[in-house]
C-alpha positions in Angstrom: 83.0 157.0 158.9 86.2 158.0 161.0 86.9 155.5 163.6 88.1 156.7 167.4 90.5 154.6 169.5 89.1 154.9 172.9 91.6 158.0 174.2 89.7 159.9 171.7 86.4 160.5 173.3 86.6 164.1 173.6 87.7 164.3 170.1 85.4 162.4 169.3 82.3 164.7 170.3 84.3 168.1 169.3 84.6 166.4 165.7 81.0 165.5 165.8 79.9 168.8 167.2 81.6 170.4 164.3 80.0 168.3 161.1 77.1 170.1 162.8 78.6 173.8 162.8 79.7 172.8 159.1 76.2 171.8 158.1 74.0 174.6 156.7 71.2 172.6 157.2 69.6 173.4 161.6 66.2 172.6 162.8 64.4 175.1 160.9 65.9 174.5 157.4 68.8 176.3 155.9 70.5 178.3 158.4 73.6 180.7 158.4 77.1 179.0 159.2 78.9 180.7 162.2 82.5 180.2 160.9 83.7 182.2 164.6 82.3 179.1 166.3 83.6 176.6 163.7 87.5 177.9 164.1 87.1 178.3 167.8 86.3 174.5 167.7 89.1 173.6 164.9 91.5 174.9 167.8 90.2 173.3 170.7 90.4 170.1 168.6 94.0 170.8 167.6 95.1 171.6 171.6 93.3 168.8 172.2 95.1 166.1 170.1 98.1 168.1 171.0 97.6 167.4 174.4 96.9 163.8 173.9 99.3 162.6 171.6 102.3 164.3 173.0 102.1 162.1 176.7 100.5 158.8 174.9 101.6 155.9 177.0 103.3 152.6 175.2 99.9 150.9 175.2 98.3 153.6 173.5 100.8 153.9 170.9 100.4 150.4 170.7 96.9 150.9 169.9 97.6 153.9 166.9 99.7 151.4 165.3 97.2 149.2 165.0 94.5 151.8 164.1 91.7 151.0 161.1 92.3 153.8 159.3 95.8 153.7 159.0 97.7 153.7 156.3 99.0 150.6 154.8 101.3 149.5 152.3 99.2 149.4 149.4 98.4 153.2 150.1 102.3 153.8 150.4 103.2 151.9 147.1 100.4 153.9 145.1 101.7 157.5 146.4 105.3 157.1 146.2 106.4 154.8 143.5 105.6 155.0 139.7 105.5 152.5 137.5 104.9 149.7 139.9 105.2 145.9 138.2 103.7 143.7 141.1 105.4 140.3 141.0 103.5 136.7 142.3 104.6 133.7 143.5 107.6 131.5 144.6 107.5 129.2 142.3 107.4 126.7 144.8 103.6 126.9 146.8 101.9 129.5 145.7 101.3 133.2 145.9 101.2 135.0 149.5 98.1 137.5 149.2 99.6 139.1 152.6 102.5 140.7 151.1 102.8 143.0 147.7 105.7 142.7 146.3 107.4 144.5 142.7 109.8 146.8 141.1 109.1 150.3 140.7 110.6 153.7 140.4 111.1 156.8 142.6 112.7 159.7 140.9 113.6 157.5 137.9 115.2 154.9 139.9 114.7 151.5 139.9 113.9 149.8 143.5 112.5 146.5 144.6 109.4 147.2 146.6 107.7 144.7 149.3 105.3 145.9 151.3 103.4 143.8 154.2 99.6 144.6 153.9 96.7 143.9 156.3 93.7 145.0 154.5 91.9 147.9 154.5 88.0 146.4 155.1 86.9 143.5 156.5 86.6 141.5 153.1 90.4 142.8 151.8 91.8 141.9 155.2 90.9 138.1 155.6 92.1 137.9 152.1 95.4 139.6 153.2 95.7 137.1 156.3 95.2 140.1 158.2 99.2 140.9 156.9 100.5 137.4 158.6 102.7 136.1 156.2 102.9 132.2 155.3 106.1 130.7 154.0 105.1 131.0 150.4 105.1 135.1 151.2 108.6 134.9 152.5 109.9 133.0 150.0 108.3 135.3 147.2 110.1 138.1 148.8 114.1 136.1 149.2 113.0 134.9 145.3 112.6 138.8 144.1 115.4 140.4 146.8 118.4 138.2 144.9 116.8 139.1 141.4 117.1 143.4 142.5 120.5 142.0 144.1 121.6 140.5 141.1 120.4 143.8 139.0 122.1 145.7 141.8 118.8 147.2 142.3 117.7 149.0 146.0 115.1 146.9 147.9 112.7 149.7 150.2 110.3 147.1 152.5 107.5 148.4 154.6 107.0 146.6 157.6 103.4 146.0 158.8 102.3 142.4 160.7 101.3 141.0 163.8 103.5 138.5 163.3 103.8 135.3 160.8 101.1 133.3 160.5 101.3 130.5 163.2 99.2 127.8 161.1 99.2 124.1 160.7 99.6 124.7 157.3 102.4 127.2 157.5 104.2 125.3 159.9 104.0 121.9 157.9 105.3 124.1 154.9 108.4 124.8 156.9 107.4 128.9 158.1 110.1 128.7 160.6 113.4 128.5 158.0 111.4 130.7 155.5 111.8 133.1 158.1 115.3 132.7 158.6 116.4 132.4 154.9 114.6 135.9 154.5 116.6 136.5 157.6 119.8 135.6 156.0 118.7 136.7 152.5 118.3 140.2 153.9 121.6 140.5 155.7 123.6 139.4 152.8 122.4 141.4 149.7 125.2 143.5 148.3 122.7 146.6 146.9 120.9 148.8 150.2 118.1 148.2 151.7 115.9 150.3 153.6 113.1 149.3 156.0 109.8 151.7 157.0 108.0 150.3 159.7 104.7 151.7 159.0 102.2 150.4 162.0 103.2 146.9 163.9 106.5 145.4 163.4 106.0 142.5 165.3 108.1 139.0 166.1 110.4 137.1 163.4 107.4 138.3 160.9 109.3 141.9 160.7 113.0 140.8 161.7 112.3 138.4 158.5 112.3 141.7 156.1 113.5 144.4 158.3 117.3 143.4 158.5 118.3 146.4 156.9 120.8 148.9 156.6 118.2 151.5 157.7 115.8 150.6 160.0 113.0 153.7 160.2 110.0 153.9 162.0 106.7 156.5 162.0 106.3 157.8 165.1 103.6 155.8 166.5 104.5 152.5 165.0 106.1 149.6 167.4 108.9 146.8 167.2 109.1 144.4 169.0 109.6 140.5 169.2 106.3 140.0 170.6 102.6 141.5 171.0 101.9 143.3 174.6 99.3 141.0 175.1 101.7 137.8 174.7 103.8 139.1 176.9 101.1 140.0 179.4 99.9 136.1 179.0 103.3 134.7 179.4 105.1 136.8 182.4 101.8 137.4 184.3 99.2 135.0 183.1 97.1 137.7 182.7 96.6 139.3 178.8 95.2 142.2 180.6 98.3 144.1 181.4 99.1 144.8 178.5 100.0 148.1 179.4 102.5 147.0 182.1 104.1 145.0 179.0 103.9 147.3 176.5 106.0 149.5 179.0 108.9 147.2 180.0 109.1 145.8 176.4 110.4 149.4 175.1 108.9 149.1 171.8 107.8 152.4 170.8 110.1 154.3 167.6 111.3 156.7 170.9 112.6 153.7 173.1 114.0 152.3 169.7 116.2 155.0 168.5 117.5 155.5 172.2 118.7 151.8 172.2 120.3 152.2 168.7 117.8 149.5 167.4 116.5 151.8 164.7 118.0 154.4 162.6 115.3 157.0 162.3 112.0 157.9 163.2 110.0 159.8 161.1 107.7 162.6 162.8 103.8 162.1 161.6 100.7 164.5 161.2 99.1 166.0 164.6 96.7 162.9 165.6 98.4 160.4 163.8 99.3 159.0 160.4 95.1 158.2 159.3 94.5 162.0 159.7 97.0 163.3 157.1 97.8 160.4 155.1 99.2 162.3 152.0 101.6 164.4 154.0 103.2 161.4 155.9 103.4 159.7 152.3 105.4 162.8 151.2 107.5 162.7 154.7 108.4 159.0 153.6 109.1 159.5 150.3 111.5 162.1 151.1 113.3 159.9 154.1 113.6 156.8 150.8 115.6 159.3 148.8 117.7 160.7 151.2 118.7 157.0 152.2 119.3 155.9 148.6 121.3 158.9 147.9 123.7 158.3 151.1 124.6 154.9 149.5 124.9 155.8 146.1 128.9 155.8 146.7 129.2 152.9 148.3 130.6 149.5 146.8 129.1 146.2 147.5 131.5 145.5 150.0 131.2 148.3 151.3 126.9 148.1 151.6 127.3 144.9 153.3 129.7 145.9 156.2 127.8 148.7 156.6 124.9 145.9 157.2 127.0 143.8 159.2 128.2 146.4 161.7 125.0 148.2 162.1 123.7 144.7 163.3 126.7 143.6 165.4 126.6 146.9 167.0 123.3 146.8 168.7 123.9 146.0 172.6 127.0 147.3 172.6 128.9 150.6 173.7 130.9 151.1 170.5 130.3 148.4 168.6 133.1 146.5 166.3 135.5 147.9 163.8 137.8 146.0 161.2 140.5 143.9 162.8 144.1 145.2 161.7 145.2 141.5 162.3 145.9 139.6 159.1 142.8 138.3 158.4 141.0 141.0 156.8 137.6 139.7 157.6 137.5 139.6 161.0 136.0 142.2 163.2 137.5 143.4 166.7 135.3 144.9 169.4 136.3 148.5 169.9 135.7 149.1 174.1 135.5 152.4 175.1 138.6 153.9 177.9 136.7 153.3 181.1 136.2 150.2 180.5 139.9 149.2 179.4 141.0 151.2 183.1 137.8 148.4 184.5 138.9 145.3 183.1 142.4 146.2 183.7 141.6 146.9 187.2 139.7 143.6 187.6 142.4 141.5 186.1 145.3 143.0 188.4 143.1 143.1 191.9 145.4 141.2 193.8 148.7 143.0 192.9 146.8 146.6 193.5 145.0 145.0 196.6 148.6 144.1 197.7 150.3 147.3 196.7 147.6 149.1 198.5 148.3 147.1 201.5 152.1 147.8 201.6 151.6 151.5 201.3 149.2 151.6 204.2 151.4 149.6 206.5 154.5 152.3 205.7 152.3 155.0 206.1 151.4 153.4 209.5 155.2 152.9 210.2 156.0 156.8 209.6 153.3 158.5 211.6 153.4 155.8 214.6 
């Protein structure tokens, strides 16, 4: 049974009406199939979704990340890697249902995979924690990425939460530093590694596994440090506009890749990523192996500068480049030339207020 965010209505009964063009089963027994009818509908139903999709507000999108039907991790590790080992525990707690994690390959190449997964019933997703991560999860994952570091093996993470789990339990078991020592784990690996946000990517929950060298995200998938809704409840008091939060909080794959946040988005299937689950596999699949292969002549240094920049650069006009001071290390912000001419300007005011001055007052003197 297909499930229809509440946008859909119209596809919704075109979709229905067609079962009933497709069944050769009418009123009076078996009947004759009018295929005309059935392709005249198949197009309205295309233009349709075409029309919707195209202008989807931030809410909405909001709401096709968070869809039933999509795709989730598990689906993701089945149809792109072979050979997958899944891996439990942190040898510490226990083992984090929330998030699969395990080597596999993809076009014979080793890679670390860690997926976040919500469920896909009701039954799978209260043992999944609904894909809210406990410490135990996080540490599972810093435990495995310096084994694949110390291998030298890629690490490919697919990013799917509301959020880490805010619990008692977590929080007594110390969720906020498992966060950032994934944080940290993440940003100082030597091997690359590349992060697909598949459907929500929300709060220090993502940020904990998506501080990567490549940052991509499906089309209708969001980032962002905090749901709509606790935004809404925080700025206005009100969870109800959402929408009006989901708006200013530019955390759509669009609003992303504008900001430089995110590397790449990855275009999915007319009507989302649940309709044509296979082909978006394939789209992701390919975007893996043309990331791998753009590091593949990079040293370690070299893979963790990359890292470093990429991180240090968000916010900023043009970033920071390597000092050519002595120490080596060190990184020098790189302002673009209408700036310089700005700050120049700003810290010489008085002597160009002053010069300006003098050369009005001997203009004055010639012409009076």
């Amino acid at each position: 049974m297909k499930n229809y965010l509440e946008f859909e209505k119209e596809i919704k009964n075109l979709e229905t009406e067609m079962d009933k063009l497709k069944s050769p089963f009418g009123k009076d027994g078996i009947t004759e199939v009018d295929t005309n009818k059935i392709k005249v509908t198949e197009e309205e139903i295309n233009s349709k979704l075409k029309s919707i999709y195209s202008n989807l507000n931030s809410w909405q999108k909001t709401l096709v990340a968070r869809h039933e039907d999509r795709p989730r991790a598990n689906f993701y590790i089945k149809n792109i890697f072979s050979s997958f080992t899944p891996l439990s525990g942190d040898r510490y707690f226990g083992d984090d249902k929330s998030v699969i994690a395990g080597f596999g390959l993809i076009e014979n190449k080793s890679v670390l995979v860690i997926g976040q997964e919500k469920g896909e019933d009701l039954n799978s997703r209260i043992e999944r924690n609904f894909g809210m991560m406990r410490p135990e999860g996080y540490r599972k994952c810093i435990r495995l990425m310096k084994l694949a570091d110390r291998f030298q093996i890629p690490v490919i993470t697919f990013i799917d939460t509301p959020g880490a789990y805010p619990g008692l339990g977590a929080e007594q078991r110390g969720q906020a530093s498992a966060i950032a020592n994934s944080i940290e784990c993440s940003m100082s690996l030597t091997v690359p590694n590349i992060s697909i946000i598949i459907g929500e990517g929300g709060s220090g929950g993502a940020i904990a596994l998506a501080s990567s060298n490549k940052v991509i995200m499906l089309e209708n998938s969001i980032y962002s440090v905090i749901s709509p809704e606790g935004c809404a409840s925080i700025l206005w008091r009100d969870p109800s506009k959402s929408l009006q939060a989901a708006e200013a909080m530019k955390l759509t794959a669009k609003d992303l890749l504008n900001l430089k946040i995110i590397d790449e988005i990855i275009p999915e299937p007319l009507g989302g990523a649940h309709r044509e689950p296979e082909i978006i596999a394939a789209d992701i699949k390919n975007a893996i192996i043309k990331n791998l292969k753009k590091f593949e002549n990079y040293k370690k240094e070299e893979i963790y500068e990359h890292r470093k920049a990429k991180f240090l650069q968000i916010g900023r006009d043009q970033g920071f480049t390597k000092s050519s001071s002595l120490n080596k290390g060190s990184l020098s912000y790189k302002d673009t030339g209408i700036n310089k001419i700005k700050s120049h300007i700003d810290k010489n005011k008085y002597v160009y207020g002053g010069l300006s001055l003098i050369i009005v007052a001997t203009l004055l003197a010639i012409l009076y």
